[in-house]
C-alpha positions as CSV (number, residue, x, y, z in Angstrom):
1,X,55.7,28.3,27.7
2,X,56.0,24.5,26.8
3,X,53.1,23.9,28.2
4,X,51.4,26.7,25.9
5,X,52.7,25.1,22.9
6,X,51.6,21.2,23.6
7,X,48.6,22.4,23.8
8,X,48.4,24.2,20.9
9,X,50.0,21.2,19.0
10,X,46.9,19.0,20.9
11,X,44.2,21.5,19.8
12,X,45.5,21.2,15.7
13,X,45.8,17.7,16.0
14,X,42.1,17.2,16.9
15,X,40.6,19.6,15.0
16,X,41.3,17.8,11.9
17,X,39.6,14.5,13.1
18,X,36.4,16.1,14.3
19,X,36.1,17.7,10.9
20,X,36.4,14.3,9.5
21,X,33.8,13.0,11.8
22,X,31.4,16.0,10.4
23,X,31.9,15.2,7.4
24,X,31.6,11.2,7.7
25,X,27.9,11.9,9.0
26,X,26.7,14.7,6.2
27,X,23.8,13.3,4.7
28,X,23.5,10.1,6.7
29,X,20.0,8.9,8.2
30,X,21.5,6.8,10.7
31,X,23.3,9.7,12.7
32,X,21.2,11.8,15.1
33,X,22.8,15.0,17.2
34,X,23.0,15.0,20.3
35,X,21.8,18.1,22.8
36,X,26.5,18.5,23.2
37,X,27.3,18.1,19.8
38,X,27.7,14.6,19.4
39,X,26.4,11.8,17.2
40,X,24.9,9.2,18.4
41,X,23.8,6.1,15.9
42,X,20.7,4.9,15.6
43,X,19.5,1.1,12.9
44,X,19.0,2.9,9.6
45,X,15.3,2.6,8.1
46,X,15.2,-0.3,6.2
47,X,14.5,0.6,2.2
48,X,11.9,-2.0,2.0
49,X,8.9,-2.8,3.1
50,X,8.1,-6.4,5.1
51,X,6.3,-7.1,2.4
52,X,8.9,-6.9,0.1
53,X,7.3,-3.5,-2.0
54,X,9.0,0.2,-1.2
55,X,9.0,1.4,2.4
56,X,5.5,3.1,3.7
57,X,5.7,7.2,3.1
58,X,5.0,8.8,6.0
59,X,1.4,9.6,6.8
60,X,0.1,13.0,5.4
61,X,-0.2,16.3,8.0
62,X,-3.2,16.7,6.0
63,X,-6.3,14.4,5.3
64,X,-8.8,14.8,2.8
65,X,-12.2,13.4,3.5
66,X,-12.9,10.2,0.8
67,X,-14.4,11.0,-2.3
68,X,-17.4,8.8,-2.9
69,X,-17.6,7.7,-6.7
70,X,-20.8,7.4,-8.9
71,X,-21.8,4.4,-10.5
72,X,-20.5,5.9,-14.4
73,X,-16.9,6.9,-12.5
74,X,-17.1,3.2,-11.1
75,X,-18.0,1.9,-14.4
76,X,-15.4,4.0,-16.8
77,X,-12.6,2.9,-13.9
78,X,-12.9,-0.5,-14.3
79,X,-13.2,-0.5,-18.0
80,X,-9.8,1.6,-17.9
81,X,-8.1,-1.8,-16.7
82,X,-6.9,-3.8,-19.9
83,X,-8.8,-6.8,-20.7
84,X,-5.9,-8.3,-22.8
85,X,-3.5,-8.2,-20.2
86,X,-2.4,-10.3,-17.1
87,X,-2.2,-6.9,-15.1
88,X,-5.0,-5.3,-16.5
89,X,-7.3,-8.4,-16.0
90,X,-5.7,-8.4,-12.1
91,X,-6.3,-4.3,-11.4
92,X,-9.9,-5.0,-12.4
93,X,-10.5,-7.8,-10.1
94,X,-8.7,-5.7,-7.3
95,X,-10.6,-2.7,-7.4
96,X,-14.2,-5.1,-8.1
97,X,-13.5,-6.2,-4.5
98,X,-12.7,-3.2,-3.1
99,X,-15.6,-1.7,-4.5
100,X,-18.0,-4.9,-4.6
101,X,-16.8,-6.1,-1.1
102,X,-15.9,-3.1,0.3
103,X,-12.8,-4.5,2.1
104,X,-10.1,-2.8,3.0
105,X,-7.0,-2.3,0.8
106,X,-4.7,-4.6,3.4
107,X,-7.7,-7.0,4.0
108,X,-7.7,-7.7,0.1
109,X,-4.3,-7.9,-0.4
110,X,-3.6,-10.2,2.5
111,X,-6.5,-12.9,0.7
112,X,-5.5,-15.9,-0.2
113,X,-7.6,-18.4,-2.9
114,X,-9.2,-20.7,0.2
115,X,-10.8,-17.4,1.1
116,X,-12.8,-16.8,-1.6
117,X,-16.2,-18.6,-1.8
118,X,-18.4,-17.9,-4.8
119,X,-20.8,-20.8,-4.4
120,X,-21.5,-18.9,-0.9
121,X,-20.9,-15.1,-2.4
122,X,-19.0,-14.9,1.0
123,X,-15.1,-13.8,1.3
124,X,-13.2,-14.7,4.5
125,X,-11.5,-11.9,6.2
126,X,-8.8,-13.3,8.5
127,X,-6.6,-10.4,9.3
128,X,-9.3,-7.4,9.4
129,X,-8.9,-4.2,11.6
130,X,-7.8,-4.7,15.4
131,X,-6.8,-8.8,14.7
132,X,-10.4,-10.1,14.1
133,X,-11.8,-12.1,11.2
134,X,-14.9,-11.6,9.8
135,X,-17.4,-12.5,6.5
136,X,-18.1,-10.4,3.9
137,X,-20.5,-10.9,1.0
138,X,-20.0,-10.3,-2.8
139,X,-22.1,-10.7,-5.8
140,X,-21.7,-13.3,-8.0
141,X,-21.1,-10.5,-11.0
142,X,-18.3,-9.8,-8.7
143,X,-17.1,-13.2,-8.1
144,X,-17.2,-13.7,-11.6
145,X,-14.7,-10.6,-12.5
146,X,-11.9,-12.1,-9.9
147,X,-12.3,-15.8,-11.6
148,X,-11.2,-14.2,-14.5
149,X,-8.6,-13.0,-12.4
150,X,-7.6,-16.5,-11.0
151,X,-7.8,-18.1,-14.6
152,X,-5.4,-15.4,-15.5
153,X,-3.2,-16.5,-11.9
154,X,-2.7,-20.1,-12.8
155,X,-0.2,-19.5,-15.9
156,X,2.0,-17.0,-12.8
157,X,5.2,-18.7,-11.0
158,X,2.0,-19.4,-7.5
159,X,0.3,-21.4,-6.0
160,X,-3.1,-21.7,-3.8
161,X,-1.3,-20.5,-1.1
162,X,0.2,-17.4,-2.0
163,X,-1.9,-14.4,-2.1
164,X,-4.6,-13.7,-4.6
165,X,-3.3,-10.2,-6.2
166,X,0.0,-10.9,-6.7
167,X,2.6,-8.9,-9.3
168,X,3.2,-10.7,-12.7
169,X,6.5,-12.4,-11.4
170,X,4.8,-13.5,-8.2
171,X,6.0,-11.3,-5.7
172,X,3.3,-10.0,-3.3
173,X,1.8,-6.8,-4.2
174,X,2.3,-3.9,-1.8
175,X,-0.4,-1.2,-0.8
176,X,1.8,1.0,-2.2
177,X,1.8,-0.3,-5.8
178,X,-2.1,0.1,-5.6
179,X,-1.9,4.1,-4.6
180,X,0.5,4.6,-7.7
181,X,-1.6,3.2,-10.1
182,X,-4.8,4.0,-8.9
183,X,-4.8,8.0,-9.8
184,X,-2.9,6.6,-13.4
185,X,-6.0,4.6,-13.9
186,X,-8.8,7.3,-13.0
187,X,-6.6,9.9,-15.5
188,X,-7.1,7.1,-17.9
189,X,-10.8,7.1,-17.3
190,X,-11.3,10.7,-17.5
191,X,-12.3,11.3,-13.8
192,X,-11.0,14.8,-12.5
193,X,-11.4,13.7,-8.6
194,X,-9.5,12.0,-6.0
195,X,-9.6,8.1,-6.8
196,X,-7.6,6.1,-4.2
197,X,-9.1,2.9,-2.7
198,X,-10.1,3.6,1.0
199,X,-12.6,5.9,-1.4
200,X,-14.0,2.2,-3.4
201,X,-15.0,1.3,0.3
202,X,-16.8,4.3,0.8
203,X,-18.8,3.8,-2.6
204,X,-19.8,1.0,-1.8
205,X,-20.8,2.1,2.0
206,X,-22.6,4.8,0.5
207,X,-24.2,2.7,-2.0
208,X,-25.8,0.4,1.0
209,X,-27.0,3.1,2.8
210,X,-29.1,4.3,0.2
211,X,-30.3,0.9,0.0
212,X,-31.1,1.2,4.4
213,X,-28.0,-0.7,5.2
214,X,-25.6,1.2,7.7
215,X,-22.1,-0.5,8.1
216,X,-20.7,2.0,10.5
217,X,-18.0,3.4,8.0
């Protein structure tokens, strides 16, 4: 008999402090179940990127092929970015080199001013896909939209060794700031498809082949 009622007692007593535990953990990313019952913790996602922009969303279940862009949608896209204003004159020269270039979106964002070579037409590409560098060319039309671009850079709070496209108070700009803007820009410019800038590179592989250049896109 006492021994019914200790545990009794024993059974109430906990029951109140695993329901506390239950509710400790509701909602919380850094609590996973275990197979029992238990919780076991796990380092919580950071909320930021290492590159100081908003952490990487998770990669879609389902990929569209990229939409290659004509030579008006090009044109009416860059004349969407605002010639009056620091950002404006900074979106155009990003999406020239994407487009004129053909670089990647992490490849341009990681350039730096001792990169560029306009004299040449070339563009160093020190980080490119699987570690290597490589040399790209660029027009000198081209050259001369980012210029305008670096004029622009000189009045920001960086210097010649920060990155090129930068945000207006200096920070680094993240590849996710470019795939918010992007599709605002191309509903500025009237353009009813998919704009996003793995699709500038395909433009402007599609626009060599035409021309008999294959560069294995």
């Amino acid at each position: 008999m006492t021994t019914t009622t200790t545990q009794t007692v024993r059974t109430t007593t906990t029951q109140p402090q695993a329901t506390r535990h239950r509710h400790a953990n509701a909602g919380r990313d850094d609590a996973l179940p275990r197979p029992g019952g238990a919780a076991v913790a796990v380092a919580p996602t950071p909320p930021h990127g290492h590159d100081g922009g908003p952490r990487a969303r998770a990669k879609p279940l389902r990929r569209y092929p990229p939409e290659v862009l004509t030579d008006a949608e090009v044109a009416a896209l860059l004349a969407a970015c605002r010639e009056d204003s620091p950002a404006g004159i900074r979106n155009r020269a990003l999406l020239t080199v994407l487009y004129r270039a053909g670089l990647r979106i992490t490849e341009t964002l990681a350039l730096r001013p001792i990169d560029l070579d306009p004299r040449s037409g070339a563009i160093r590409v020190l980080h490119a896909k699987g570690g290597r560098s490589r040399m790209v060319g660029m027009d000198r039309a081209g050259f001369e939209i980012v210029e305008q671009w670096l004029d622009a850079r000189r009045l920001l709070p960086v210097t010649d060794a920060d990155r090129v496209f930068c945000l207006i108070d200096g920070r680094p700009m993240a590849s996710s700031y470019v795939r918010v803007f992007l599709p605002r820009l191309a509903a500025k410019a009237g353009l009813v498809r998919r704009v996003h800038a793995h699709g500038l590179r395909h433009t402007h592989a599609a626009e060599l082949r035409q021309e008999g250049v294959d560069i294995g896109l």
